[in-house]
ZAMARGU-4260 file (C-alpha; in steps of 0.2 Angstrom, whole numbers, plus 5000, padded with zeros to 4 digits):
<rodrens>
0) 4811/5573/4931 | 4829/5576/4933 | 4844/5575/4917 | 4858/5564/4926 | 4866/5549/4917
5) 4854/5537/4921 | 4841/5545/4911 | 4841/5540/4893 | 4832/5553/4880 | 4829/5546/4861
10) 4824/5558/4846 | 4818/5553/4829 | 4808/5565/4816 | 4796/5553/4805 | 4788/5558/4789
15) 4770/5556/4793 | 4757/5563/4802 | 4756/5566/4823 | 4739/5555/4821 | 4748/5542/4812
20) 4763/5542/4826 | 4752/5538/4839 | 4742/5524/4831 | 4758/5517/4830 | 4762/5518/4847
25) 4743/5515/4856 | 4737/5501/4844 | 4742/5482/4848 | 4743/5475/4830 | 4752/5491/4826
30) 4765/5490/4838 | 4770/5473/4834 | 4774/5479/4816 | 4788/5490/4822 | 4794/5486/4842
35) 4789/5470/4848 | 4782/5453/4843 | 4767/5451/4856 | 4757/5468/4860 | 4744/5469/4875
40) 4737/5487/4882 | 4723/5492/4891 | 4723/5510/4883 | 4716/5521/4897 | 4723/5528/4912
45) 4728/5516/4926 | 4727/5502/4912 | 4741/5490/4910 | 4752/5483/4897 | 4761/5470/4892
50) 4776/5468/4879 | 4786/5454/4872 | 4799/5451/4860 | 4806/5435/4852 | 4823/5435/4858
55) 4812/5432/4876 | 4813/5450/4884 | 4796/5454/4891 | 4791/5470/4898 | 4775/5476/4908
60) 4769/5490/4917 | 4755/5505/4921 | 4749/5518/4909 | 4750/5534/4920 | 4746/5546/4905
65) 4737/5545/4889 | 4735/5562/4878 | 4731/5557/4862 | 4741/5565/4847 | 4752/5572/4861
70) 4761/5559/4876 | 4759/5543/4884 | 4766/5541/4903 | 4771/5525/4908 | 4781/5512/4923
75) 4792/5500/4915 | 4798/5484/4922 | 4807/5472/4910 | 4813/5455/4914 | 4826/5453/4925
80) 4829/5472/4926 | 4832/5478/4944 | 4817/5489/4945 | 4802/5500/4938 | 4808/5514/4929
85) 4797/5525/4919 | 4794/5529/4899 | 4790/5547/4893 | 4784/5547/4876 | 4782/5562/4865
90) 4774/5569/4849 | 4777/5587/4843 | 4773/5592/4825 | 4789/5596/4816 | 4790/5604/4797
95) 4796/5584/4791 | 4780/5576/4799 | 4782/5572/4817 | 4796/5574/4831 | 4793/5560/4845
100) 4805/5560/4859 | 4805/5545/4872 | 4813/5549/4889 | 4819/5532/4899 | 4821/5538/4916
105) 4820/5532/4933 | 4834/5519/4931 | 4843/5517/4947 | 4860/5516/4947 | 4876/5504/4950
110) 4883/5490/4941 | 4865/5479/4945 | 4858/5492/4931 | 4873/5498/4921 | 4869/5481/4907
115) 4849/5487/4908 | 4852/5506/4904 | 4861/5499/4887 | 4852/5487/4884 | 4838/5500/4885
120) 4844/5513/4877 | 4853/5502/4862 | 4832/5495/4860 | 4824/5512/4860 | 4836/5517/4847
125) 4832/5504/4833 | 4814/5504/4838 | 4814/5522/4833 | 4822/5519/4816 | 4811/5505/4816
130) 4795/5516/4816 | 4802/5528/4806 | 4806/5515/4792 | 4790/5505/4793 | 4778/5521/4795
135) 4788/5532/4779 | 4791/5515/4768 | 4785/5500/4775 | 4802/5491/4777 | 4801/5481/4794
140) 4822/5483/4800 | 4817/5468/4811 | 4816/5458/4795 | 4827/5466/4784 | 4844/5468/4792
145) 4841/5452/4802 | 4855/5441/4794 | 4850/5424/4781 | 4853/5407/4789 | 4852/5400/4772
150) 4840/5385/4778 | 4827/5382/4764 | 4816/5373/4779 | 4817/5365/4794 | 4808/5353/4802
155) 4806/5350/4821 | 4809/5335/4829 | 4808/5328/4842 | 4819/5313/4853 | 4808/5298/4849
160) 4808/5303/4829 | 4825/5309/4829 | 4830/5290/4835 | 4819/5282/4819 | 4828/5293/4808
165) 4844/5286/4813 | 4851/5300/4825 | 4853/5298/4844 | 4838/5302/4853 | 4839/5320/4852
170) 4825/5335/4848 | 4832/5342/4835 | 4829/5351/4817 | 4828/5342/4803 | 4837/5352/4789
175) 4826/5349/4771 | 4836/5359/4762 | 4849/5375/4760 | 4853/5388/4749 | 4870/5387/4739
180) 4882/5401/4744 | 4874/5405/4760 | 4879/5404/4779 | 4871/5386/4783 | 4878/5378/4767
185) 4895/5387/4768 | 4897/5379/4787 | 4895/5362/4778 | 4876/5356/4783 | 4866/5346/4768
190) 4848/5341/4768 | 4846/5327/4779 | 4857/5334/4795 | 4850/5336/4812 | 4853/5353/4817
195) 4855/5353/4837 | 4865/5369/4842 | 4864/5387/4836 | 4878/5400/4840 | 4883/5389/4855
200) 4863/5387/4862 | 4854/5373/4860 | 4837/5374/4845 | 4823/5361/4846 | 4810/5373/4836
205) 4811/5388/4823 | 4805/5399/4838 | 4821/5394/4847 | 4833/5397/4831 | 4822/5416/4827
210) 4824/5419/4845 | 4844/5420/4844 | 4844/5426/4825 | 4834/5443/4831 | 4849/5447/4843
215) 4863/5444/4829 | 4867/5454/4812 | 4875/5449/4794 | 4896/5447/4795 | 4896/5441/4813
220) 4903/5422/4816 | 4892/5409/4821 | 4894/5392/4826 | 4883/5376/4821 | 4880/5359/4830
225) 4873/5344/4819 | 4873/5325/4817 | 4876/5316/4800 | 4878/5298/4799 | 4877/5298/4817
230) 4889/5306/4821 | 4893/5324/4829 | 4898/5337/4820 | 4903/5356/4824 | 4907/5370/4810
235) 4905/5389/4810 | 4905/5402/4796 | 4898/5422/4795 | 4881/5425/4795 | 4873/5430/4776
240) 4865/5446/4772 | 4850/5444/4767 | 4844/5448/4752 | 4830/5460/4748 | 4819/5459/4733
245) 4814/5476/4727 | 4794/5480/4731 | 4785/5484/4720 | 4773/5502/4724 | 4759/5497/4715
250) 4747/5481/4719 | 4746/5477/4699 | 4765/5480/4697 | 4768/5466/4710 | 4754/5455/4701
255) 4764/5454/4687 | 4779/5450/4698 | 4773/5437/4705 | 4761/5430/4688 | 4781/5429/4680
260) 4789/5422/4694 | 4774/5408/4695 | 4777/5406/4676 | 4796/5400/4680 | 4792/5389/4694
265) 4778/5381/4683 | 4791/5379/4672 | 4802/5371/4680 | 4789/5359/4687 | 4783/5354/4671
270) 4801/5349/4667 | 4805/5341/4683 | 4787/5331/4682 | 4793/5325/4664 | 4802/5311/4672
275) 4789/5305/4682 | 4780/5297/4668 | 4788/5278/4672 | 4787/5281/4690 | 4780/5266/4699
280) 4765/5269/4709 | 4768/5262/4727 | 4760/5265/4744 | 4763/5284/4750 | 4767/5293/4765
285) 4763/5309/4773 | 4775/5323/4776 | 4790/5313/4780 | 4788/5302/4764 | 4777/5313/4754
290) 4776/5305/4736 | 4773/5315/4721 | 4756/5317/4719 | 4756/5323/4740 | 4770/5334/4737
295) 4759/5343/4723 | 4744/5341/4734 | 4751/5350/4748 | 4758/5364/4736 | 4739/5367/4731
300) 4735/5369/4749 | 4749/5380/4754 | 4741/5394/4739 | 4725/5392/4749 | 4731/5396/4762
305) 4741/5412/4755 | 4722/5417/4748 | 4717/5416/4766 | 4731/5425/4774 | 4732/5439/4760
310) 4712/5443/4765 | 4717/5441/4784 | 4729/5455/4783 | 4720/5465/4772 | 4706/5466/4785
315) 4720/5473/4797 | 4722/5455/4806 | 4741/5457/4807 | 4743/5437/4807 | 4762/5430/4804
320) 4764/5421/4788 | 4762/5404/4796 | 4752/5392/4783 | 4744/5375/4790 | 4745/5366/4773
325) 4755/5350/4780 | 4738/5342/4787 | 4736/5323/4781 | 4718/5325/4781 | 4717/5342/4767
330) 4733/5333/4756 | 4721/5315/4754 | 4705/5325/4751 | 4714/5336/4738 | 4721/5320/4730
335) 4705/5311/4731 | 4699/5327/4722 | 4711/5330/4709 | 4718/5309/4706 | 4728/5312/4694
340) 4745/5321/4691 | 4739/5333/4675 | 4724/5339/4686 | 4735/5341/4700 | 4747/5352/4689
345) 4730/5362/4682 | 4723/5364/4699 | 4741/5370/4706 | 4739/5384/4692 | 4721/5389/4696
350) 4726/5392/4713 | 4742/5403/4709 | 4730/5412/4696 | 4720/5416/4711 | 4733/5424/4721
355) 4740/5436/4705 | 4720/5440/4704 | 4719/5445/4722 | 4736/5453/4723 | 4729/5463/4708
360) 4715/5466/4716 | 4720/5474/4734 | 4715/5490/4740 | 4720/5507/4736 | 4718/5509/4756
365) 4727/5495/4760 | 4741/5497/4748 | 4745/5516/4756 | 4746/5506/4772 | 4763/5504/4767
370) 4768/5492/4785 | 4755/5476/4778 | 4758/5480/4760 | 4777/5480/4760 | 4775/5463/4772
375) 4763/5456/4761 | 4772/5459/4744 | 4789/5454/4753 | 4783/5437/4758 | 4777/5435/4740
380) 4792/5437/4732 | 4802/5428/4742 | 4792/5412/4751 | 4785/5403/4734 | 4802/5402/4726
385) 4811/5395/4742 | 4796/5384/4744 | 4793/5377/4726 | 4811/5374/4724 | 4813/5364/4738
390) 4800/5353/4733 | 4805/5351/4715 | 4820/5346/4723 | 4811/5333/4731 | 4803/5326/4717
395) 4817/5326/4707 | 4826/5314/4718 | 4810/5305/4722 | 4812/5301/4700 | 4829/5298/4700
400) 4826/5284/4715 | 4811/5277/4702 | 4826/5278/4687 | 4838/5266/4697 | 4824/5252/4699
405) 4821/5257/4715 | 4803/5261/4713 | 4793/5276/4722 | 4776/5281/4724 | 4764/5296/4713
</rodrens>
């Protein structure tokens, strides 16, 4: 294997064990932590893989070489690269843990592969800070130096429901809410806009806005395509940092955490719900006209399905935090249940006593798993308060549309 300038050698020492390193490397769930979002490998030799990544970069290949605790062989062909190359992976035990060495090689050469080899090499780099991070602390980089759109949801949509809402007949995403002082609200978009165009390409679905958000970083300038009022509208602004909430190293430290942070929402909710008292009851909707006791209802589904996911990934089945509590069917069985709006309130708390009790309860094992914990306690901390507020929000101006005498529904 010659050293010429088509060759690309990455170093990086990790704090943890040589058996540890190459799980990280050979096993699919764990590969998807730190390198890519899709993982496939036939783990023997001759076996194949498959790779894939959200900004739409694929790569597959052969597995020439398997030692385990020592090296993995491997041919590379990524999409719309010029050719197969090979991969090199390396573990030698160092003093600090582990020393892995991956050597790129193989790459042909000219201008066809001059935007592959950086490409390459710029990937291999963050990948190996990436492990390094997720194995010695649990941070995922992919997650938290990827900048904050400031959305507080989004909604696809697509041209047939863009047109009843008023907008030409255009998929689209249908902006719920933003955060104050953040990139989407400080490039002039309000709840209620049509988002159409990201950074100059055009977003039908959250996959297509994650997709272009991996490949960008806090501080860089961004344009925004929308429709208000039916009209076009075009404004940019720098990307926000996001920010980070401090996770907690123990499971009954972040039980308390989240138990308080519950206590505020509730709180706040209790307030909010305070007004609701001469609402006039009405016919509902679902989902695009939820009324107040379907906005709670749905709230009591979504901590069910956060008890669901927090056992999934506690039995190692790495699952996005992607909750189906919007179905029409559990919201009117849970109203049907729970009729009233005190018992939705109670049974709203029940639930959210569940989770602290669970997140109390997790594994000593699965807490020194630092790569779930760290994911599992980040997406606590910061998906409930975005979530609730957005729907107190609602509720609010579902009230103040009963105060003006316009009437609105429980």
């Amino acid at each position: 294997m010659p050293l010429n300038s088509e060759h690309i050698k990455i170093k990086q020492v990790i704090n943890a064990p040589v058996e540890d390193v190459y799980f990280a490397l050979s096993n699919v769930a764990v590969l998807t932590d730190w390198l890519c979002s899709v993982a496939q490998t036939d783990n023997r030799k001759g076996g194949r893989f498959y790779l894939s990544w959200e900004n739409g970069y694929y790569a597959s290949g052969e597995l020439l070489n398997m030692i385990p605790g020592d090296r993995i062989l491997l041919s590379w062909r990524g999409k719309d690269e010029p050719g197969i190359s090979k991969v090199k992976i390396t573990l030698k035990p160092s003093e600090a843990g582990t020393l892995i060495i991956v050597s790129h090689f193989e790459l042909g050469e000219g201008n066809a592969w001059k935007a592959t080899r950086k490409s390459l090499k710029r990937g291999w780099q963050f990948g190996l800070a990436n492990l390094k991070s997720v194995l010695e602390t649990g941070e995922d980089l992919r997650v938290s130096a990827r900048p904050m759109l400031g959305f507080t949801s989004l909604q696809a949509i697509n041209a047939a429901e863009a047109a009843r809402e008023g907008f030409p007949a255009v998929p689209g995403l249908l902006v719920l809410g933003v955060i104050e002082g953040k990139y989407a609200q400080k490039a002039g978009l309000e709840a209620g806009d049509l988002l159409v165009k990201f950074a100059g390409q055009r977003v039908a679905t959250v996959v297509d806005v994650n997709n272009i958000l991996s490949q960008m970083r806090a501080g860089q300038q961004a344009r925004l395509g929308y429709y208000r009022d039916g009209r076009k509208h075009s404004s940019k602004a720098k990307l926000s940092k996001r920010p980070m909430p401090e996770i907690p190293q123990t499971s009954d430290e972040l039980a308390q955490k989240v138990s308080e942070m519950y206590a505020g929402l509730n709180s706040d909710l209790e307030q909010t719900l305070q007004g609701a008292e001469a609402v006039v009851i009405q016919t509902g909707g679902i989902h695009s006209s939820w009324n107040i006791s379907e906005t709670l209802a749905h709230l009591i589904t979504h901590e069910r399905e956060i008890h669901s996911w927090i056992t999934r990934i506690i039995e190692g089945q790495e699952a996005d935090f992607v909750l189906r509590s919007n179905q029409p069917v559990r919201v009117r069985a849970t109203i049907s249940t729970f009729p009233e709006l005190a018992i939705l309130v109670r049974e709203l708390k029940q639930n959210q006593s569940e989770t602290v009790a669970m997140l109390a309860e997790l594994p000593p094992d699965f807490v020194d798993r630092r790569r779930s914990y760290w994911r599992l306690a980040l997406e606590m901390l910061q998906n409930p308060p975005l979530h609730y507020q957005e729907h107190l929000g609602l509720i609010q101006r579902m009230i103040e549309t009963s105060n003006s005498g316009s009437g609105i529904v429980v």
